[in-house]
C-alpha atoms as one frame of an Amber mdcrd trajectory, in Angstrom:
protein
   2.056 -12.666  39.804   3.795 -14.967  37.094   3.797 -19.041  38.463   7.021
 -20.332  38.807   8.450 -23.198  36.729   9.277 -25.309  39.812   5.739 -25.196
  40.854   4.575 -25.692  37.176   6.758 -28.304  36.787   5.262 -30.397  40.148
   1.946 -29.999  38.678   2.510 -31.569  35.770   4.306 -34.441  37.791   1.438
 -35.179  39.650  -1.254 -34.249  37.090   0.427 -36.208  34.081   0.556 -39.728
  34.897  -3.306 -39.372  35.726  -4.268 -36.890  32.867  -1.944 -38.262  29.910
  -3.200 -41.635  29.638  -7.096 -40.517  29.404  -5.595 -37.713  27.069  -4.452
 -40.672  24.703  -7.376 -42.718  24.779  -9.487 -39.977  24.099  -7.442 -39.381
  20.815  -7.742 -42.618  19.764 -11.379 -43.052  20.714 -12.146 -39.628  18.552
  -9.379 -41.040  15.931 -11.393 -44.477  15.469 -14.697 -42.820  15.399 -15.236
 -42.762  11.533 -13.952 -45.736  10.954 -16.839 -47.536  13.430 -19.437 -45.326
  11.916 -18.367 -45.848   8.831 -17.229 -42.887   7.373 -14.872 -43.022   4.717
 -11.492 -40.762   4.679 -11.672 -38.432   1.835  -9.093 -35.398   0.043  -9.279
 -31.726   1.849 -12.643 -30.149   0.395 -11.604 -27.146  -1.760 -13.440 -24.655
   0.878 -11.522 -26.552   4.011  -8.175 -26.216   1.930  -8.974 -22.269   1.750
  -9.019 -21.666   5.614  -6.017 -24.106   6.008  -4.548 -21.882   3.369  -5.285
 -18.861   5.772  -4.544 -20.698   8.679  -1.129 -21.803   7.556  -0.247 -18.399
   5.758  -1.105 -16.471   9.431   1.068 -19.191  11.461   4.172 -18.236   8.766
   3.823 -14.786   9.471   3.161 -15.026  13.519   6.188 -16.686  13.362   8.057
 -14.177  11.449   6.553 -11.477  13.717   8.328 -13.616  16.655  12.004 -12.968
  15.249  13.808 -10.537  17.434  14.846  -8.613  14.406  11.392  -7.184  13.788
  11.230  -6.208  17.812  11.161  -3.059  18.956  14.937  -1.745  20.169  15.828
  -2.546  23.386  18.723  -0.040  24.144  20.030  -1.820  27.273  21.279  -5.050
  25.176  21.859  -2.627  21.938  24.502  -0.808  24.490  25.247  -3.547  26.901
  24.430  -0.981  29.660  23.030  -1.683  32.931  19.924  -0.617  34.567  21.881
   2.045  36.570  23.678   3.757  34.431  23.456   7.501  34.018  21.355   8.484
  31.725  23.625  10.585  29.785  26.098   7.757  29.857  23.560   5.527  28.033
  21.972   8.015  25.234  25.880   8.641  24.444  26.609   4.976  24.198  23.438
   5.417  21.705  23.965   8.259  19.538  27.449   6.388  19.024  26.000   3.509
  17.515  23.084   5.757  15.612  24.654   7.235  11.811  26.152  10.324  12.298
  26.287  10.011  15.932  22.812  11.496  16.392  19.948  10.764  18.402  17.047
  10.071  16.793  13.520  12.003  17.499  12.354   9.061  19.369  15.455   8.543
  21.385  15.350  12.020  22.580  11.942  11.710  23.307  12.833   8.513  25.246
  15.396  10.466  27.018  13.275  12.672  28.664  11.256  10.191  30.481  13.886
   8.298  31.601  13.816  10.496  34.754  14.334   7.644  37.833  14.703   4.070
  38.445  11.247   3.939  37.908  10.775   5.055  34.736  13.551   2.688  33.327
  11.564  -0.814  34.798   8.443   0.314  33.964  10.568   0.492  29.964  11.228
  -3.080  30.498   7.838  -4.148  31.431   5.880  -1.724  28.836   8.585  -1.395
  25.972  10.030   1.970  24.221   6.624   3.031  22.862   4.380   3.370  25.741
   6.949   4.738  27.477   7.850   7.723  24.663   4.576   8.495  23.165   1.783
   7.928  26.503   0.461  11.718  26.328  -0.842  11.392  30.014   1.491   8.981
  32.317   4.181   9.323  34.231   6.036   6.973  36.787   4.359   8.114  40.100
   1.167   6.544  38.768   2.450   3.144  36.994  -0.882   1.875  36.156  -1.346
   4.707  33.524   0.901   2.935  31.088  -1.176  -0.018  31.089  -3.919   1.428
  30.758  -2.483   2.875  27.983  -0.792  -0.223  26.509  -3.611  -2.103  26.580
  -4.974  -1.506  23.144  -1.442  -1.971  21.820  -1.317  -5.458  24.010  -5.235
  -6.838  22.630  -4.713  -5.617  19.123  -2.580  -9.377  18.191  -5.305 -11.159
  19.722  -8.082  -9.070  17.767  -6.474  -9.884  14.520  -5.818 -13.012  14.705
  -9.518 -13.594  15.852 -11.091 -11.784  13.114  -8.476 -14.162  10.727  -9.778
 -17.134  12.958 -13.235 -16.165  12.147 -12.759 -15.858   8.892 -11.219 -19.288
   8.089 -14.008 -20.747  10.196 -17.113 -19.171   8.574 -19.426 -21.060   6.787
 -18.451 -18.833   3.301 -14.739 -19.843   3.560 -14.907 -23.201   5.144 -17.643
 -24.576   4.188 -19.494 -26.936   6.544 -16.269 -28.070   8.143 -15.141 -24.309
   9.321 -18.169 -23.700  11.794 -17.661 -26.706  13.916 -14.402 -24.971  15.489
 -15.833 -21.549  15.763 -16.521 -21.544  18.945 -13.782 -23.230  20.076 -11.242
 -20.958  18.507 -13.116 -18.228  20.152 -13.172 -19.723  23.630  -9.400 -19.839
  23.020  -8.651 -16.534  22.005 -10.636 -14.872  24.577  -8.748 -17.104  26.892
  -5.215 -16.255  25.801  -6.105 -12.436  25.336  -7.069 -12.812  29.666  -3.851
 -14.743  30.040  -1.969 -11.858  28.525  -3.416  -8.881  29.666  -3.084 -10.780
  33.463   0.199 -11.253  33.277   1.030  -7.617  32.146  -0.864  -6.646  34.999
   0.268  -8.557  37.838   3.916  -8.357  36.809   6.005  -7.505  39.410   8.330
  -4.860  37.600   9.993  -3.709  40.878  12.056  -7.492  40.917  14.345  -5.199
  38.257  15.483  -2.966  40.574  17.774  -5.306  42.577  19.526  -6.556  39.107
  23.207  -5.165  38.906  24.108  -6.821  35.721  22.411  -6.910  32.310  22.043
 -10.435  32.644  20.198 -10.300  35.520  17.351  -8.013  33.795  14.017  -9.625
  32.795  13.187  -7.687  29.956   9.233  -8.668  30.020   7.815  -6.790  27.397
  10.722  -8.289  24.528   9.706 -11.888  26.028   6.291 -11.340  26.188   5.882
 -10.302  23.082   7.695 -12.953  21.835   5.390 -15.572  23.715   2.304 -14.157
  22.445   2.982 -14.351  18.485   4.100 -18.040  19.658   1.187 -19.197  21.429
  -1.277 -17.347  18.981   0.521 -18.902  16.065   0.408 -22.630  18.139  -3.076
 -22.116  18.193  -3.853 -21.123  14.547  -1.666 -24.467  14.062  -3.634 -26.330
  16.138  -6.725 -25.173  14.569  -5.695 -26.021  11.179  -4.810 -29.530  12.440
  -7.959 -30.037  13.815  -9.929 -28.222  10.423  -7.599 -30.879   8.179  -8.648
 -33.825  10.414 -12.546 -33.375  10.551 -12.587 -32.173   7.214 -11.143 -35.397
   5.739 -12.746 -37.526   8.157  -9.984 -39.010   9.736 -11.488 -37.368  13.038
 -13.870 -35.277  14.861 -16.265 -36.507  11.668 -19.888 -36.378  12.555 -22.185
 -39.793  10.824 -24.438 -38.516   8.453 -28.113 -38.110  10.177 -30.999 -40.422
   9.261 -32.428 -38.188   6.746 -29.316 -38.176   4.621 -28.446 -42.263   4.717
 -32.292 -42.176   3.438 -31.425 -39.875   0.588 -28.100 -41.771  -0.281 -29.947
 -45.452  -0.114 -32.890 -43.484  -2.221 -30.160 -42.722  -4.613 -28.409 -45.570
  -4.917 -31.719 -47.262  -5.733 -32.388 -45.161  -8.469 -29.362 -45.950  -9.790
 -29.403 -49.300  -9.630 -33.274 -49.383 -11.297 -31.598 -47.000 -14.032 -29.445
 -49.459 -14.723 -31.373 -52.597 -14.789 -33.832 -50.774 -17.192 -30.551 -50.282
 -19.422 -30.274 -53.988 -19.539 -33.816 -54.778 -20.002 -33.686 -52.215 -23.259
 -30.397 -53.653 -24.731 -31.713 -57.112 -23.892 -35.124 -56.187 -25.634 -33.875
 -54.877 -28.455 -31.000 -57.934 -29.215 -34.264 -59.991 -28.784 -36.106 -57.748
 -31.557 -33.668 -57.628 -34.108 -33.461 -60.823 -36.304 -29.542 -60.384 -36.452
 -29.287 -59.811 -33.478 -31.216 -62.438 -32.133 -29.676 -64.904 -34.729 -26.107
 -64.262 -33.163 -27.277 -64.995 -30.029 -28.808 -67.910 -31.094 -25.750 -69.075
 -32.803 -23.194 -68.166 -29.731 -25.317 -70.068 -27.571 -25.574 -72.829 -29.921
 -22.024 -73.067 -30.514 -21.052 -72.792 -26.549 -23.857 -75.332 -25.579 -21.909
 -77.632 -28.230 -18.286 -76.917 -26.799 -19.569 -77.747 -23.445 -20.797 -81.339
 -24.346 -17.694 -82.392 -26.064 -15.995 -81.424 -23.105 -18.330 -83.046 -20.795
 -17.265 -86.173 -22.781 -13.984 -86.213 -22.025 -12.744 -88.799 -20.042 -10.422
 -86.775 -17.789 -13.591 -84.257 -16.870 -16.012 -87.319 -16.199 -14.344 -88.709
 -13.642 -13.291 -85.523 -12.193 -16.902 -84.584 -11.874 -18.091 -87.888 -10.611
 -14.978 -87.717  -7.944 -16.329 -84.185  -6.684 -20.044 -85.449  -6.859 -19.322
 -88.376  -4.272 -16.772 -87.109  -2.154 -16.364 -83.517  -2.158 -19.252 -81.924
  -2.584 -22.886 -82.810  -1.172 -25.558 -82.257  -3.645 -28.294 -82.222  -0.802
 -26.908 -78.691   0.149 -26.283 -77.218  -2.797 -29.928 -78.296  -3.370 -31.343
 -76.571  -0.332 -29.025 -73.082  -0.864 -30.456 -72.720  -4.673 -34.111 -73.850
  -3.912 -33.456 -70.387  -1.122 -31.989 -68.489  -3.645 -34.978 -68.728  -6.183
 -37.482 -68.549  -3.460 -35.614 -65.168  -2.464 -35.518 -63.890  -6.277 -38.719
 -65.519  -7.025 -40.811 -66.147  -4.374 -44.054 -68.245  -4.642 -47.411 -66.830
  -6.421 -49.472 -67.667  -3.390 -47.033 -65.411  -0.809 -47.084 -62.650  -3.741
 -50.859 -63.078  -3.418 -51.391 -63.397   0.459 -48.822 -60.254   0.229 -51.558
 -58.072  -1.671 -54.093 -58.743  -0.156 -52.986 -57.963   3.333 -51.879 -54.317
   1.750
């Protein structure tokens, strides 16, 4: 039994005010996760972009799929017809509009179940196919063409979850594919209930009282277009999700302590590597007499510069201003004697420090 909108529409009166605002600050809470961890935001990782690829190209042709043009025929709004017209009324309005004026095989196939009233809504609730090629139904028992349009009715959903699975496994994605998995499965096997419920509880009799065409519910044509929809919503919504955790602007898990180990480890190494660079180049400027006689002159020369500037009038008494009213000497005092005990730190603490280990 499908829910009406009137009573879908109450729900979400009373339900939104409470559920939207939570809905929100979860967002942002998940949003400004990274950022308080930090986590910096980096490009799509070339595995991630592969299952967006996937993602994106199966939303494109969902949507495609969705276009009445590639929908089976529906020959009640292909011949304007009614539901109770005569059936020879209605193939001839057909063949008419067929080249040649001739039935196809599967319209006269389609002709010869169209024995009763019955047969005709269980057409608009099943579509042309189950109702032409279904070896074993027939309209006294309606439940046979579900059963038999079941497969047809899963298949969508068993595609797009083996595509799903795909663009989340750990050999396309990457680390950042897994995380949604499940999720995506949950999902699918969610919508996939939703659908085959709703084909089953449909009420296919309401047809019966329609005396115009605009009065028909064709279910199966809307159906089918609501389930390439919300399939290709939620390969959209996946890839939303993949492109957001994946470049750490949400959803991004802190890196455990065994990693921030490994990247401090690293970064130490790095920084030894390079202070043993400058210890070599300053060793070897020391060694070499030409070398060590430039340096000896450039200091020379800049230790000279500095003294005739020192002399200048104009920098005396700037420097005498700023020593007695700018700047207090006592502090600067106490923040370098901290700074070289810090770099430097007394023999007898070195000392007191080995022998404790």
């Amino acid at each position: 039994m499908a829910i009406p909108w009137g009573t879908i529409k109450s729900l979400l009166i009373f339900f939104g005010p409470m559920l939207l605002p939570k809905a929100v600050s979860y967002y942002r809470s998940v949003r400004n996760a990274p950022g308080r961890a930090g986590i910096p935001i980096q490009p799509v990782p070339p595995k991630a972009l592969r299952s967006l690829l996937i993602l994106i190209t199966t939303v494109l042709i969902l949507l495609v799929r969705a276009l009445p043009f590639f929908a089976p025929e529906n020959i009640f709004v292909r011949t304007q017809s009614r539901l109770q017209i005569p059936t020879d009324v209605l193939f001839n309005r057909l063949a008419s509009l067929r080249p040649g004026g001739v039935l196809t095989p599967a319209d006269t196939t389609l002709r010869t179940k169209f024995v009763n009233l019955e047969s005709r809504l269980l057409y608009l609730q099943f579509g042309p196919e189950v109702l032409a090629d279904c070896p074993f139904c027939n309209s006294d028992d309606p439940r046979s063409y579900f059963y038999y349009a079941l497969p047809a009715l899963l298949a969508p959903h068993l595609v797009n979850l083996i595509i799903v699975s795909l663009a989340t496994s750990d050999l396309v994605g990457g680390p950042h594919g897994p995380k949604w998995r499940t999720t995506a499965a949950i999902l699918s096997g969610l919508g996939a209930t939703l659908d085959v419920y709703l084909a089953s509880s449909y009420n296919y009799q309401a047809n019966a009282r329609a005396t115009r065409l605009s009065e028909l519910d064709f279910f199966f044509w809307d159906s089918r277009t609501y389930r390439f929809l919300s399939l290709a919503a939620l390969d959209a919504a996946l890839a939303f999700l993949l492109y957001l955790s994946s470049t750490n602007r949400a959803f991004a898990n802190p890196p455990s302590a065994a990693e921030r180990v490994e990247a401090v480890t690293r970064q130490l190494q790095m920084t030894k590597s390079r202070l043993n660079a400058v210890g070599i180049i300053k060793n070897t400027a020391i060694r070499d007499e030409e070398l060590r006689a430039r340096t000896q002159a450039y200091w020379q020369h800049e230790g000279r510069l500095m003294r005739e500037v020192m002399e200048e009038r104009e920098v005396v008494e700037g420097v005498n201003d700023a020593l007695q009213n700018r700047i207090n000497i006592q502090d600067i005092t106490r923040d370098a004697d901290a700074y070289a005990l810090n770099v430097l730190p007394r023999i007898e603490q070195t000392v007191a420090e080995t022998t404790v280990r």
